[in-house]
C-alpha positions as CSV (number, residue, x, y, z in Angstrom):
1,X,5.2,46.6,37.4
2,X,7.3,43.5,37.7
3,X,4.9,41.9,40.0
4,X,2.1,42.8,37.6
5,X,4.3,41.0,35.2
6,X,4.7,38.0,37.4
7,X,0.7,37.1,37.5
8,X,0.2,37.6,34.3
9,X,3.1,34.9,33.2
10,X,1.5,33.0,36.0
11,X,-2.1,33.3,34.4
12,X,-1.0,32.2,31.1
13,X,0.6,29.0,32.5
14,X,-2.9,28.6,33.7
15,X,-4.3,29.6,30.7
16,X,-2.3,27.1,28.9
17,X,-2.6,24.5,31.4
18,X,0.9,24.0,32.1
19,X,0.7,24.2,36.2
20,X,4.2,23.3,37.8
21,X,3.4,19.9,39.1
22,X,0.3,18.9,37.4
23,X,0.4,15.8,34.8
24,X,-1.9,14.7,32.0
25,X,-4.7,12.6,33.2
26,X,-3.8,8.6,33.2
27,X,-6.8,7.7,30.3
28,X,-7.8,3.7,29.2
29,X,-10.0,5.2,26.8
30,X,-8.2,7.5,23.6
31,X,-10.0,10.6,24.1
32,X,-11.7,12.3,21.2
33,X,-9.7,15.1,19.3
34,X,-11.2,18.4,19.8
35,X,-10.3,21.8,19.1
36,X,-11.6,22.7,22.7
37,X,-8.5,24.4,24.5
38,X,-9.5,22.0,27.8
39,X,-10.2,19.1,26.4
40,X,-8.5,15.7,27.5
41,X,-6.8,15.5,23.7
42,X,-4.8,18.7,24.0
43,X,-2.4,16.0,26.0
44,X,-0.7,13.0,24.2
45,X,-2.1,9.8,26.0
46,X,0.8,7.2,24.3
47,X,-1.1,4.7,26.7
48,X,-4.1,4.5,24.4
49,X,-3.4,6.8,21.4
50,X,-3.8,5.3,18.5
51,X,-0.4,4.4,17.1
52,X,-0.5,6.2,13.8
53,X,3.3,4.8,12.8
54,X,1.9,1.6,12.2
55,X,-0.9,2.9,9.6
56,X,2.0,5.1,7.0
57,X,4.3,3.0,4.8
58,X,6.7,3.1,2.0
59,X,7.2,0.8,-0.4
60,X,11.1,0.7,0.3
61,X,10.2,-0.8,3.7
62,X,9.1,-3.9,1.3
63,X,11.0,-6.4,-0.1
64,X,10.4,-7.1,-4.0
65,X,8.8,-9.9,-5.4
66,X,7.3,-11.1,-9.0
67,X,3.9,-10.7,-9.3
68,X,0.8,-10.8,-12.3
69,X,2.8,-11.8,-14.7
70,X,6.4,-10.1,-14.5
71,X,5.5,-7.0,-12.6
72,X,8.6,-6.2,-9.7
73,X,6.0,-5.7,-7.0
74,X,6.7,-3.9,-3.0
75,X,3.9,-3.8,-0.7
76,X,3.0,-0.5,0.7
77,X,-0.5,-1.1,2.8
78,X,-1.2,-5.2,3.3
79,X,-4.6,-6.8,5.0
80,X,-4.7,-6.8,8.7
81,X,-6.8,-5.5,11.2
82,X,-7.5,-1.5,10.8
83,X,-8.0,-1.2,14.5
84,X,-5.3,-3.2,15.7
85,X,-2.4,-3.8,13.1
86,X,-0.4,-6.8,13.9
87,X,2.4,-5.0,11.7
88,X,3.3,-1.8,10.5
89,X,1.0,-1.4,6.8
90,X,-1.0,-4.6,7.4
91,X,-4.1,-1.9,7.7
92,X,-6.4,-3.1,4.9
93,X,-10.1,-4.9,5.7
94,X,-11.5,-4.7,2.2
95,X,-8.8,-4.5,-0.4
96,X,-6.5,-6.6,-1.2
97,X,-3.4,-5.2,-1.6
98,X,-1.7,-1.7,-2.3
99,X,1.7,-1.8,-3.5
100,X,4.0,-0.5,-6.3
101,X,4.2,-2.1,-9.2
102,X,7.3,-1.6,-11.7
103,X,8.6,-2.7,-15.1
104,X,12.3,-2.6,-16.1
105,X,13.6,-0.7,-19.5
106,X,12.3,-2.8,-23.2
107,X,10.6,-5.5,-21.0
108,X,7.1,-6.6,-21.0
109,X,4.9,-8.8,-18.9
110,X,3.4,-12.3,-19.5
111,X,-0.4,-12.7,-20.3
112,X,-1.9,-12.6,-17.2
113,X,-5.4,-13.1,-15.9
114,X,-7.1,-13.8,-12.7
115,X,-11.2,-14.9,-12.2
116,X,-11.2,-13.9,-8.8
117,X,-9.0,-10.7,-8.2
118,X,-9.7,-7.2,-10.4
119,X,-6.7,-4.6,-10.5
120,X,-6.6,-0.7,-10.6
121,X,-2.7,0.2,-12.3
122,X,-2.0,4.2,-12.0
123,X,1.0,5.0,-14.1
124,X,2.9,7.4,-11.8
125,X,6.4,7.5,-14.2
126,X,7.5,6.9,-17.2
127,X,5.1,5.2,-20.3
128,X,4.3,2.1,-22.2
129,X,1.5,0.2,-23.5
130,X,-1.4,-2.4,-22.3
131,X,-2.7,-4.9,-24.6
132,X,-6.0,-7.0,-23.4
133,X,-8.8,-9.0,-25.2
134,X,-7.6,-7.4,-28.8
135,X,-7.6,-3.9,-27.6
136,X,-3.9,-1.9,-26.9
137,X,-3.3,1.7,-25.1
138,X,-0.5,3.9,-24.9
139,X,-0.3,4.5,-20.9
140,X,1.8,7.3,-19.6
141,X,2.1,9.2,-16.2
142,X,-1.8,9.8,-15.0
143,X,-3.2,7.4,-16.8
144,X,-5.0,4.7,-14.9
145,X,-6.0,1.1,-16.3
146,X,-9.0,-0.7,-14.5
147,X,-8.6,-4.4,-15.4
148,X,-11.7,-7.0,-14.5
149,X,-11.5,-10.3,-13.1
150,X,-11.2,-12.8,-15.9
151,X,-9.6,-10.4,-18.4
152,X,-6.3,-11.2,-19.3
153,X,-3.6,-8.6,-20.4
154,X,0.0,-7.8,-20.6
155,X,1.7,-4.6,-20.2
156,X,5.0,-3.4,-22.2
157,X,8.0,-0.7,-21.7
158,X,9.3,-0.5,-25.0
159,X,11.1,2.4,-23.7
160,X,14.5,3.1,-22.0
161,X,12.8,4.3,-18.6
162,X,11.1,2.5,-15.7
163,X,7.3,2.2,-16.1
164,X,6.5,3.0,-12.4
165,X,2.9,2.0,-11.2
166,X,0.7,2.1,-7.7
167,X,-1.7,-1.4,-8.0
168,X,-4.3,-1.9,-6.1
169,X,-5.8,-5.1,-5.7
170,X,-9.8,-6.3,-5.1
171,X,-11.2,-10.1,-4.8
172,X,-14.5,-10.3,-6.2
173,X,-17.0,-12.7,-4.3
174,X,-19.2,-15.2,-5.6
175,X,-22.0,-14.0,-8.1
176,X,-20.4,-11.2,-9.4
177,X,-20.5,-10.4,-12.8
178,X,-17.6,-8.6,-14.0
179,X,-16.6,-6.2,-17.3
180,X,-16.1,-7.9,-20.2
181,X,-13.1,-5.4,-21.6
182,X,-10.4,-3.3,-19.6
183,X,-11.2,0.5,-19.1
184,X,-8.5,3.6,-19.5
185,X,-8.8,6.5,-17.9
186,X,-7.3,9.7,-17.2
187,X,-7.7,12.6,-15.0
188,X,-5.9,15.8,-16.6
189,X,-9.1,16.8,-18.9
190,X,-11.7,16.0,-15.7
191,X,-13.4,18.9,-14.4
192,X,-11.4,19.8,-11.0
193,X,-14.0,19.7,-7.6
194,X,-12.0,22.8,-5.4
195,X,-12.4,23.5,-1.6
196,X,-13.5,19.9,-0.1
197,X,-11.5,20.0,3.6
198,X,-10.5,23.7,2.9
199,X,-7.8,23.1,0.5
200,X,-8.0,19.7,-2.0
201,X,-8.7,20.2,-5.7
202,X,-9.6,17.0,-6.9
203,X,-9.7,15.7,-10.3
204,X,-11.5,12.0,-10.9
205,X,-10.5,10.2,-13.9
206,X,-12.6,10.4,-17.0
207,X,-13.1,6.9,-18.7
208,X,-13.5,4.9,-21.9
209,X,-15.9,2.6,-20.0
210,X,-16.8,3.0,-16.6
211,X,-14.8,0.6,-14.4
212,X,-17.4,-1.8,-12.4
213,X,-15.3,-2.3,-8.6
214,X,-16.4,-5.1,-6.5
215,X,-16.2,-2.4,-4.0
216,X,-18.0,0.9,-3.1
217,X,-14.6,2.6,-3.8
218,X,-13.4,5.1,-6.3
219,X,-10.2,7.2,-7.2
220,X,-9.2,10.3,-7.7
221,X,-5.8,12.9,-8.0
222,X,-5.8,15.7,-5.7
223,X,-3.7,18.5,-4.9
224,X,-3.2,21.3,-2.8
225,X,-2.0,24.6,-3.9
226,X,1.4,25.7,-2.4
227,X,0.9,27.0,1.9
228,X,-2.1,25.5,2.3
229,X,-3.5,23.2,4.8
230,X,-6.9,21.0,4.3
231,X,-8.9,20.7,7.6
232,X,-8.2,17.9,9.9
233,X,-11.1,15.4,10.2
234,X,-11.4,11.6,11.1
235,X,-13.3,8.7,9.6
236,X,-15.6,5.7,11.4
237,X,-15.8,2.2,10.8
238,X,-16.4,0.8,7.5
239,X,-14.1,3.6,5.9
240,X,-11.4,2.5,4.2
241,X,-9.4,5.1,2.9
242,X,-6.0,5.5,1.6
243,X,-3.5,8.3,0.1
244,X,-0.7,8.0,-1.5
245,X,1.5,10.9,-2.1
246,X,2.8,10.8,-6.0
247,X,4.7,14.4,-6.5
248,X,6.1,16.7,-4.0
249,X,7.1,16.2,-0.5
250,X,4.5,17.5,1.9
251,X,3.6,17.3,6.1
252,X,0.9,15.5,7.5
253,X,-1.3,15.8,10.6
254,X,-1.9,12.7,11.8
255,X,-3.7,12.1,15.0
256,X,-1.5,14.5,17.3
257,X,2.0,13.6,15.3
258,X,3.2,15.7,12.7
259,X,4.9,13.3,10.0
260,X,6.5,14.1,6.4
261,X,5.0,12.2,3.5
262,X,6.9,11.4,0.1
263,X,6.2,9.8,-3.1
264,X,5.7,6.4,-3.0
265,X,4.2,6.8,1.0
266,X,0.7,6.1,1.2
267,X,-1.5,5.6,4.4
268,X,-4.9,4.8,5.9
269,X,-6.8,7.0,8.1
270,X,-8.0,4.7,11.0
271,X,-11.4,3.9,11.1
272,X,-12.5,4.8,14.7
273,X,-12.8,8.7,14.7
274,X,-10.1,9.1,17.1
275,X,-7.4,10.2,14.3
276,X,-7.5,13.3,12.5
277,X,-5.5,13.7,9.5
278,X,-5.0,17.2,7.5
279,X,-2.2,16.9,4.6
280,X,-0.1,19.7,4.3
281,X,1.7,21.7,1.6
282,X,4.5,23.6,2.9
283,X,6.6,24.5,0.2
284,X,6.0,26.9,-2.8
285,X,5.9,23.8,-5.5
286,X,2.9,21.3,-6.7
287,X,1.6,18.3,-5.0
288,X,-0.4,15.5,-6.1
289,X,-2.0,12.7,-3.7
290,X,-3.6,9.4,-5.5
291,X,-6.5,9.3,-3.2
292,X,-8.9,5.8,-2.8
293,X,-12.3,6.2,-1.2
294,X,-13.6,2.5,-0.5
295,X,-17.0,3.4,1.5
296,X,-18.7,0.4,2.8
297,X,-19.5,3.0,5.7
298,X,-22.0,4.8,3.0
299,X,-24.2,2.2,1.9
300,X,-27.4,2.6,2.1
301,X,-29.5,-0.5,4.2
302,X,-26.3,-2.1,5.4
């Protein structure tokens, strides 16, 4: 019996391709994640796996600035190279920026405008008001303001809280014609799309009038009910696509790491379908994700 029990220990050493002596393959190519028990991925390769560290940020890393008109802005995600970031966060090909955006207690911004830059401002805590081009709206947590290049506007905290905000930010090329009016929107009374990747329930926001991106790009909330795990997948080229965790702290698959994610974190998904990335809720309480999809990789005839 206890030499039956030796070749069976044996075996599943085999079996799990731990042989005394033998060491993961030297690679200069990353190999492509699979789910295949013998394939090169079910080894880390740090000499060419993708370094996911650099493509995860938090906006603490950042140092504050002033920015569109009072806003205390920190970069979270900056432009760079998405293959090959020359810094941790400087991940972004087609936006602009991605970044935190805040407002002190009974402050308000000055009028600010820009022809050449649009802004999408989700209010993740506490509430306030926008005014632009005659209009004003109360803004609170979920609601999300889609400003167009050459409006100008202001935003207010009247309140005794911090107005907490992610900002995203878009040039618009030459030719475009933008929106003549900012658009509010909201997601909590949008019809919830469940099951995408196993596990996301996503909500898009419903709006006063639709916002008109310079980009193929869109946003939605999306959650993921407690113990639950959304199916790992990667993205190609031309994908640029970014979540930011706003409630709840939650685990994240990324490549072959396992990372924790907390409000305020947001990252990119590399664009070379070497990368998987599954988000993860592991506790028993609600998460939310402010999700961007900017898909220059779906457009048809280019």
């Amino acid at each position: 019996m206890k030499a039956i029990a030796i070749i069976l220990s044996a075996a599943a050493l085999i079996g799990l391709g731990l042989v005394f002596g033998q060491a993961p393959t030297k690679l200069t190519v990353e190999p492509d994640p699979s789910f295949a028990e013998d394939a090169l991925s079910n080894h880390r390769h740090p000499e060419v796996d993708t370094d996911v560290y650099l493509y995860i940020n938090h906006w603490r890393n950042s140092l504050p600035y002033e920015g569109h008109g009072g806003f205390i802005e920190r970069d979270i995600l900056t432009p760079g190279d998405p293959l090959h970031p020359p810094k941790k966060g400087a991940v972004l090909k087609y936006i602009t920026g991605y970044k935190r955006a805040g407002l002190e207690p009974r402050s308000n911004t000055k009028p600010w405008k820009s022809a050449g830059e649009q802004l999408f401002i989700y209010v993740c805590g506490g509430s306030g008001k926008v005014e632009a081009g005659g209009q004003a709206a109360v803004v609170d947590d979920g609601t999300a303001v889609f400003v167009p290049a050459g409006v100008e506007f202001r935003f207010l905290n009247p309140t005794d809280k911090y107005l907490e905000t992610i900002m995203v930010t878009e040039a618009v090329p030459a030719g475009f014609v933008p929106n003549a009016k900012i658009s509010i929107g909201d997601y909590h009374n949008s019809v919830p799309s469940v099951g995408m990747h196993w596990a996301h329930i996503g909500r898009g926001f419903t709006w006063d009038t639709a916002p008109k991106f310079a980009n193929p790009m869109g946003f939605a909330i999306v959650s993921i009910d407690k113990f639950d795990i959304a199916q790992p997948h990667v993205h190609g080229e031309r994908c640029e696509e970014v979540w930011c965790q706003l409630k709840g702290n939650s685990l994240l698959l990324f490549g072959n790491r396992l990372m924790r994610q907390e409000p305020g974190e947001a990252f990119l998904i590399p664009p070379n379908k070497k990368v998987p990335h599954s988000s993860i809720n592991a506790t028993d309480g609600p998460m939310l994700w402010l999700y961007m999809g900017n898909r220059h990789d779906q457009l048809k005839g280019k």
